[in-house]
N, C-alpha and C positions, 0 to 999 in steps of 0.2 A: 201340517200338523203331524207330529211322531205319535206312533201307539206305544205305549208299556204295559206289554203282558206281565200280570201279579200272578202269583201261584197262588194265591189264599185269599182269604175274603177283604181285609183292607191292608195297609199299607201306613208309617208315619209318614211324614211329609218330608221330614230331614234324610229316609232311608230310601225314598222313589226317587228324588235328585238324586242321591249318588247311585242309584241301581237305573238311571234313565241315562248317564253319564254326564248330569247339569254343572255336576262337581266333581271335584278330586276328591275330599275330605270329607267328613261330616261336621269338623269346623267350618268352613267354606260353607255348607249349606246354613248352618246356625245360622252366620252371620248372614248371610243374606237374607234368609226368613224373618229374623226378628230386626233387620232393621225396614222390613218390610217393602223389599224387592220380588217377593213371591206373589202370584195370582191364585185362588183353586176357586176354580169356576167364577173366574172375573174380579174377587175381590180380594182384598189383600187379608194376607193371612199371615199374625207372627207368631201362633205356634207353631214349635216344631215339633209336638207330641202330637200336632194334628191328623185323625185318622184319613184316608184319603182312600176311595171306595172305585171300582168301577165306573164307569161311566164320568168319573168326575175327571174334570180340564184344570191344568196347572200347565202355568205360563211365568218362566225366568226369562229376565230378558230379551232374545227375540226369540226364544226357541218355546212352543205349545205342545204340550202332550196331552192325550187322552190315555186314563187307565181304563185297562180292558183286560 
């Protein structure tokens, strides 16, 4: 499991993929999110306005992260 230190209190879900390097693009994560290739904390998730907090686990295909 990788860590992604946030500077701030939460994070979208489309901008911690590309700020984790899960992506290249912010399209790239779109599409992944909303066709529902995304985990945060286990379950799928297809917004990509989704806020995404400390402590919370977001899992792209094999790769897991924890923000912290």
């Amino acid at each position: 499991m990788e860590t992604i230190e946030i500077k701030t209190g939460s994070i979208q879900l489309d901008q911690l993929l590309k700020w984790a390097g899960a992506v290249e693009t912010g399209g790239e994560g779109k599409m992944l999110i909303q066709s529902g290739q995304v985990l945060l904390n286990g379950a799928v998730e297809t917004r990509r306005s989704k806020k995404v907090y400390p402590n919370d686990i977001v899992t792209v295909g094999s790769r897991t992260f924890k923000v912290v």
